[in-house]
C-alpha positions in Angstrom: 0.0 0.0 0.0 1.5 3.5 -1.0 -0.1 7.0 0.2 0.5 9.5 -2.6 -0.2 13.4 -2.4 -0.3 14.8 -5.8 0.1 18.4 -5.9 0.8 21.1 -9.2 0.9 24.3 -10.1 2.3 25.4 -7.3 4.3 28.7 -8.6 6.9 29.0 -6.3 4.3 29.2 -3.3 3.4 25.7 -1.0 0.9 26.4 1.6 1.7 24.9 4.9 -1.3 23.2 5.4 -0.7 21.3 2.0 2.6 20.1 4.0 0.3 19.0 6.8 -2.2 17.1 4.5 0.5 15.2 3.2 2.2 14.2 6.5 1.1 10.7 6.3 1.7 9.8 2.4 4.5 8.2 1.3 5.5 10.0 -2.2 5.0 13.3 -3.6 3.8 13.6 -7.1 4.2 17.1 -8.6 2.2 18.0 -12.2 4.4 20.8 -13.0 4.8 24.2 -12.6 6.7 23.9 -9.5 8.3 27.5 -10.2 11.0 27.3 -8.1 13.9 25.5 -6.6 12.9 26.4 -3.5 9.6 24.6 -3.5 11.0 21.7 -5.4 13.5 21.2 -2.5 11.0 21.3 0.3 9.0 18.8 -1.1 11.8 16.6 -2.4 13.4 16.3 1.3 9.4 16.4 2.4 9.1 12.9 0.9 10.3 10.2 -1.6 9.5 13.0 -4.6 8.6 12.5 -8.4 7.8 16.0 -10.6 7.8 16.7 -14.2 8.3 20.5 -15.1 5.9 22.9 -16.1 5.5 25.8 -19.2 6.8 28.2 -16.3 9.8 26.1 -15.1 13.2 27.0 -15.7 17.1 25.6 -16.2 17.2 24.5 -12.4 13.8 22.4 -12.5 13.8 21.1 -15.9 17.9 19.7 -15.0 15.8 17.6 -12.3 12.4 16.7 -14.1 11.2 15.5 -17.2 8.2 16.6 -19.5 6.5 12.9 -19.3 7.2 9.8 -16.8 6.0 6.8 -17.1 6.3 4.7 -14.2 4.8 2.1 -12.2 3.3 2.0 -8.7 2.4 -1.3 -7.4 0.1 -2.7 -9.6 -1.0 0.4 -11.5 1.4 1.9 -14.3 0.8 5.8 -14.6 1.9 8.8 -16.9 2.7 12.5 -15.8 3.0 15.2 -17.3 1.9 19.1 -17.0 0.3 19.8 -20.4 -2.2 16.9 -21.4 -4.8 17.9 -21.9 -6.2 20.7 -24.3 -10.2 21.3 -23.7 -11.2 17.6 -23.7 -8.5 15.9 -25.9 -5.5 14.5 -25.4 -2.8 16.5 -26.5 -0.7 14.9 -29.7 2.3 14.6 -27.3 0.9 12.4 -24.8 -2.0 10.5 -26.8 1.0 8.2 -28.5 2.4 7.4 -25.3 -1.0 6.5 -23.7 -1.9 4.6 -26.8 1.4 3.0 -26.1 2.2 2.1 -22.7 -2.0 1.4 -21.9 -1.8 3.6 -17.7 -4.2 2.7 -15.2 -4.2 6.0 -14.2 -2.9 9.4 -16.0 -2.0 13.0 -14.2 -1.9 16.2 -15.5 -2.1 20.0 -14.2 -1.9 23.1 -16.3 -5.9 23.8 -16.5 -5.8 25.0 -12.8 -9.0 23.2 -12.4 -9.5 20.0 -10.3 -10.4 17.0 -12.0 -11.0 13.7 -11.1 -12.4 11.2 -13.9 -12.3 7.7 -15.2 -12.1 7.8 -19.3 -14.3 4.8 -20.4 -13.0 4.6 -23.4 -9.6 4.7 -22.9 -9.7 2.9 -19.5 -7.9 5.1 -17.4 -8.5 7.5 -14.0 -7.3 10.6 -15.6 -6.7 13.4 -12.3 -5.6 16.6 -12.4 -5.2 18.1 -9.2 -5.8 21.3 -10.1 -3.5 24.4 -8.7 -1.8 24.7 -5.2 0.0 27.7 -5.3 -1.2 31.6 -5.5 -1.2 32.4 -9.0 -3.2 31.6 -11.4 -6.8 31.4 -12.5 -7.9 29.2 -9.6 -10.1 30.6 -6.9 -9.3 27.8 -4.6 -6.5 26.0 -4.0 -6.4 21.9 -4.2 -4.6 19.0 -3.8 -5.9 15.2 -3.7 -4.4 12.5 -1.5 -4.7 8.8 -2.3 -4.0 5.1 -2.3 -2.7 3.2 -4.2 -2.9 -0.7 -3.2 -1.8 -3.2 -5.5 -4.2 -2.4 -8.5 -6.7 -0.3 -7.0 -6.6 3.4 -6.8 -8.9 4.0 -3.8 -9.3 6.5 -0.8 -9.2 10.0 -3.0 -9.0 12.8 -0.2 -9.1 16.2 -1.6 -7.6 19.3 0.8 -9.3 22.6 -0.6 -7.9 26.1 0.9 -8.5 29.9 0.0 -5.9 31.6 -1.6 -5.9 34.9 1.4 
């Protein structure tokens, strides 16, 4: 059984409270747009840390991240990246590597909005955990918390806090 806290969007701001909420997981999953070293720091001595970069990273982030991982947790293989999404397709980038490597479960951020579905038709949970930092469009901040246990993907815990 593995606790994750997924997180992005972050900006070079974490809250915290989103420090708190994730006490108890074991791994960090960052969605991009971490914005600075700082914050990628704190979370990577935080907890066992994995984090693609973002449109707004730069030299210092990308040197530690990539675009896309694919990787497996337990049971369940999963994609990340921060741009995946454009409206309600896949974007050309990561459709190919879904198509190819066939994820339980596929994360994104970028949109700044929360999201939390299973695509039927391509047989995934596709999350994005919308935006934890203070930029943005976002009007609240999220981040989800979850288990993973051999195949499943169960126990989704969602932390919402104001921006102020």
């Amino acid at each position: 059984m593995t606790k994750i806290g997924l997180i992005s969007d972050t900006h070079g701001f974490i809250d915290n409270r989103i420090l708190d909420f994730f006490k108890e997981v074991n791994e960090i999953w960052h969605a991009g747009d971490i914005g600075s070293i700082e914050v990628f720091d704190t979370l990577s001595s935080f907890k066992n840390f994995k984090g693609v970069y973002g449109n707004i990273d730069g030299y210092d982030i990308r040197i530690r991240t990539s675009e896309t991982l694919s990787f497996s947790c337990e049971e369940v293989k999963v994609i990340m990246t921060h741009i995946g999404k454009q409206y309600v397709k896949y974007t050309k980038k990561l459709l190919p590597i879904i198509i190819k490597e066939k994820p339980q479960l596929v994360i994104c951020g970028h949109s700044h909005i929360l999201q939390i579905k299973y695509d039927k038709a391509m047989r995934f949970l596709f999350i994005n955990p919308g935006a934890a930092g203070n930029y943005g469009i976002h009007k609240v901040k999220t981040v989800c918390r979850f288990i993973i246990d051999g195949k499943q993907i169960k126990d989704m815990e969602i932390l919402e806090l104001s921006r102020k």
